[in-house]
C-alpha positions as CSV (number, residue, x, y, z in Angstrom):
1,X,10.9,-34.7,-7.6
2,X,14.7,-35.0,-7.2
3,X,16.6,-33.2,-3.9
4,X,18.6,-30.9,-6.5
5,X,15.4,-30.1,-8.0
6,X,13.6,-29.3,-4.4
7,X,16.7,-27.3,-4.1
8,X,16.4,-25.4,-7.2
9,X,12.7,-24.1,-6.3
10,X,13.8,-23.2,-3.1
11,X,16.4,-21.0,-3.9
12,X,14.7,-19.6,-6.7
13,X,11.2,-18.7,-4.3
14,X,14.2,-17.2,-1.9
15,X,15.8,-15.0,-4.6
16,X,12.6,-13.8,-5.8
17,X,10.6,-12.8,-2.6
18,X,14.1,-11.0,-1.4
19,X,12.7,-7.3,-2.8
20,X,9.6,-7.3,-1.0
21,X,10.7,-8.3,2.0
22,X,13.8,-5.4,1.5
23,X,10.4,-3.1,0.6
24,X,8.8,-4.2,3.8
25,X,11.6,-3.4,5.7
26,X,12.1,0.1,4.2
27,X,8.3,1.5,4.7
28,X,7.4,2.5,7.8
29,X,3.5,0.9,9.0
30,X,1.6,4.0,9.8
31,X,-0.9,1.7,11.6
32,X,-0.1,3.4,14.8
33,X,1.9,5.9,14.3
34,X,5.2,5.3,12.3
35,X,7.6,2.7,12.9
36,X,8.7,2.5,16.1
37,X,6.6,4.9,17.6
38,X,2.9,4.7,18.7
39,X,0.1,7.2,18.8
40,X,0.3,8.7,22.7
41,X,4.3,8.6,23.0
42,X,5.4,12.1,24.5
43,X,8.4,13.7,23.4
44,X,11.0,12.1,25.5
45,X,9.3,8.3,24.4
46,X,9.6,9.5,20.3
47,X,12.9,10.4,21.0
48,X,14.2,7.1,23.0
49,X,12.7,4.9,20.2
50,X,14.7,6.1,17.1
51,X,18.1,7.1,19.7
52,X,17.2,10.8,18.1
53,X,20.3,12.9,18.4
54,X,19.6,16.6,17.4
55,X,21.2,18.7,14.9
56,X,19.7,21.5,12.7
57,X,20.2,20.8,9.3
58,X,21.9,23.8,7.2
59,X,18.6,23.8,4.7
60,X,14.9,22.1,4.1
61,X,16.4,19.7,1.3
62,X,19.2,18.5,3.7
63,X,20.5,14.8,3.8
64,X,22.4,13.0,6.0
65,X,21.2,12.5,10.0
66,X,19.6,15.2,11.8
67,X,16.8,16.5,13.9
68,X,15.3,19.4,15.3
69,X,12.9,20.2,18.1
70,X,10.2,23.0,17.4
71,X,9.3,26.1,16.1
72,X,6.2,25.1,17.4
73,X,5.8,23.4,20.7
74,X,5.7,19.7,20.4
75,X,6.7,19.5,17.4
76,X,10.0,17.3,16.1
77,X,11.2,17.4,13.1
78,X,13.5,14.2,11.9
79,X,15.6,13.5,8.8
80,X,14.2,9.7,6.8
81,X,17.8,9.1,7.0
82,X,18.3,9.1,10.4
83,X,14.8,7.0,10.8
84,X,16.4,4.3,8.2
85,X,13.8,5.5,5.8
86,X,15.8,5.0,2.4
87,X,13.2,7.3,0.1
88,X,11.2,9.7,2.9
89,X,13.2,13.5,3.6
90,X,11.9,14.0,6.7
91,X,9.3,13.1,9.4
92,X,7.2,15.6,11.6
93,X,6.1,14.5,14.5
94,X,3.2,16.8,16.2
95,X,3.2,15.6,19.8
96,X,0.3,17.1,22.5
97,X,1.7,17.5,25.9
98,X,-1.3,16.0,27.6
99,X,-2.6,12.9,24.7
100,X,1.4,12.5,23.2
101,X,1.8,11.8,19.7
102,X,-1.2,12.2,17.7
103,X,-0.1,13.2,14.0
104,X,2.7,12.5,11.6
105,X,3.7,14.4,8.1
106,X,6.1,12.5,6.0
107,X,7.6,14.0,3.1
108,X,8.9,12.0,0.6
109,X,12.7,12.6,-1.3
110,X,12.3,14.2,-4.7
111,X,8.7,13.7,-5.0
112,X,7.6,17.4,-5.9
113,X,5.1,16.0,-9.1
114,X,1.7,15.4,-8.1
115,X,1.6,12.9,-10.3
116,X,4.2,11.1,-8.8
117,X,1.1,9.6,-6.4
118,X,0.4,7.2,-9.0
119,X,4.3,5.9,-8.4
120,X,3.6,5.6,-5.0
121,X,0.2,4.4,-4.8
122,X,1.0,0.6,-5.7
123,X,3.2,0.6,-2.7
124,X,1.1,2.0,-0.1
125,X,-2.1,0.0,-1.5
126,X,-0.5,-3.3,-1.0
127,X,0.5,-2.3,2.6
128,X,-2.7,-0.6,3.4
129,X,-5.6,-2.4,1.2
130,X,-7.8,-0.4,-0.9
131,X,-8.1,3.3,-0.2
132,X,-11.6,4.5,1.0
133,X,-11.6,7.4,-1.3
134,X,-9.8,9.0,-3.9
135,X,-10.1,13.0,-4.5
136,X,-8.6,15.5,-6.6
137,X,-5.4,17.3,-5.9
138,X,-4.7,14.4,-5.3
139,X,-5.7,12.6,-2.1
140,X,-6.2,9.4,-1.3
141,X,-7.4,8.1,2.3
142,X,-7.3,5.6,3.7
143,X,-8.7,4.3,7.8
144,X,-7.1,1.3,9.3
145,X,-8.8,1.0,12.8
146,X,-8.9,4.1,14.5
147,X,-6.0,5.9,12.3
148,X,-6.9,8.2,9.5
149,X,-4.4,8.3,6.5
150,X,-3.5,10.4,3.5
151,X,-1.5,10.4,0.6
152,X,-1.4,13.7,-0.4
153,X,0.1,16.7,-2.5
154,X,0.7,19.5,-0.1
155,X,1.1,22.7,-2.3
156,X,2.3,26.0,-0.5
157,X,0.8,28.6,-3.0
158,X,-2.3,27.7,-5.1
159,X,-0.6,30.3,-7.4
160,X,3.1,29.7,-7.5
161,X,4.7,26.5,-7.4
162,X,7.6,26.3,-5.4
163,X,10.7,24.0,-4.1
164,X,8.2,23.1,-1.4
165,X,5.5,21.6,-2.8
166,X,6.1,17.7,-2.0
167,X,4.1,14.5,-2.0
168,X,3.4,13.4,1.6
169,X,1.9,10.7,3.8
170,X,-0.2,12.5,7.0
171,X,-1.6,10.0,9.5
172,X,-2.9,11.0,13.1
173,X,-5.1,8.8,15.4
174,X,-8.7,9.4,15.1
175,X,-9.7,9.4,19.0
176,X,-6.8,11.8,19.9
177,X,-7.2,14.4,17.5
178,X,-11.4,14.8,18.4
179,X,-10.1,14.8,22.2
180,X,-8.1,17.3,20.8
181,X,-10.3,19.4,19.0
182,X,-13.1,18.8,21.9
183,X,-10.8,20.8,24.4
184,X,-11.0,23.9,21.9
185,X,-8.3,25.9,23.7
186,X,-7.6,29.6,22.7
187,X,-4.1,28.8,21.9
188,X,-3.2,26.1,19.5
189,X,-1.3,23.7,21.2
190,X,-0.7,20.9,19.0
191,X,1.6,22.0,16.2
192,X,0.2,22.1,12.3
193,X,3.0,19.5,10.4
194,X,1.2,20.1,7.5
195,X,2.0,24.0,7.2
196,X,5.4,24.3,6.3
197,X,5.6,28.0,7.2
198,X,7.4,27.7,10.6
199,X,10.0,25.0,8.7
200,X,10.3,27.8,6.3
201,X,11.5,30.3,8.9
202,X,14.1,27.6,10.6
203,X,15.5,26.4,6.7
204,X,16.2,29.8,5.1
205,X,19.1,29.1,2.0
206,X,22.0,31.1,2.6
């Protein structure tokens, strides 16, 4: 084989592997928690780890870089923009002030289809291996270790569609949450990501 041949391959193997690594790079691993940020990271941890500097976006479909804290305690709210997530709208983070962060919700941009899980499937497959279970609405799960995930279609009304209705990713770490639930306290503590109802109240179009 000649050197400019060698050469050839070489570039060619280079060119052609380029997307996935640029894909790679782009999704977050929900392994632990996302990205930079593990399962049991308080607020102030979350926070440090992306350089999170808050501002309350002007409505729920806002771009651009911005965060917000609440309404429900322990609960942050952050744009995909400002987490260098090309095609995610925003991250919830639902953080417990005793066990730290323990769930994520991740809403995908312009991904209001449920069949738009098919798109994304491919994608989170080769990252994740094959899903444990697929179920109608749709869901499909996935456990890796100790961390439960699902790609899901969170619907507001069962009646009405609305501008809400998104395709999402919701991952939380198995041992935390039953910690969690064990304590049974009379007041929820740790926030609900998946209910958009309290994002509602804070993104109200003018």
């Amino acid at each position: 084989m000649t050197r400019l041949l060698k050469l050839t391959i070489l570039i060619a193997l280079v060119f052609f592997t380029l997307p996935s690594i640029s894909e790679a790079k782009e999704a977050p691993s929900l392994l632990k928690g996302f990205g930079k940020v593990t399962w049991g990271m308080n607020m102030e941890e979350v926070v440090a780890a992306y350089q999170i500097a808050f501002k309350m976006p002007q409505h729920s479909h806002a771009g651009g870089i911005w965060a917000f804290e609440g309404p429900a305690d322990g609960e942050l709210t952050v744009s995909g923009e400002a987490l260098g997530e090309a095609d995610i709208r925003s991250v919830s983070f639902g953080i417990h002030p005793k066990y730290g962060l323990s769930i994520t919700h991740i809403r995908f941009k312009d991904a209001n289809d449920p069949d738009f899980v098919d798109q994304l499937l491919p994608k989170w497959t080769k990252r994740l291996g094959p899903p444990k279970e697929r179920l109608p609405g749709p869901r499909v799960l996935w456990r890796v270790g100790d961390t439960h995930i699902e790609l899901t279609y969170h619907t507001v009304s069962v009646r009405h569609p609305t501008p809400s209705d998104h395709l999402a990713i919701v991952n939380w770490d198995i041992p935390l949450m039953e910690k969690i639930e064990a304590e049974k306290p009379d007041e929820p503590i740790l926030p609900d990501v998946e209910k958009l109802a309290p994002m509602l109240r804070q993104h109200r179009e003018k």
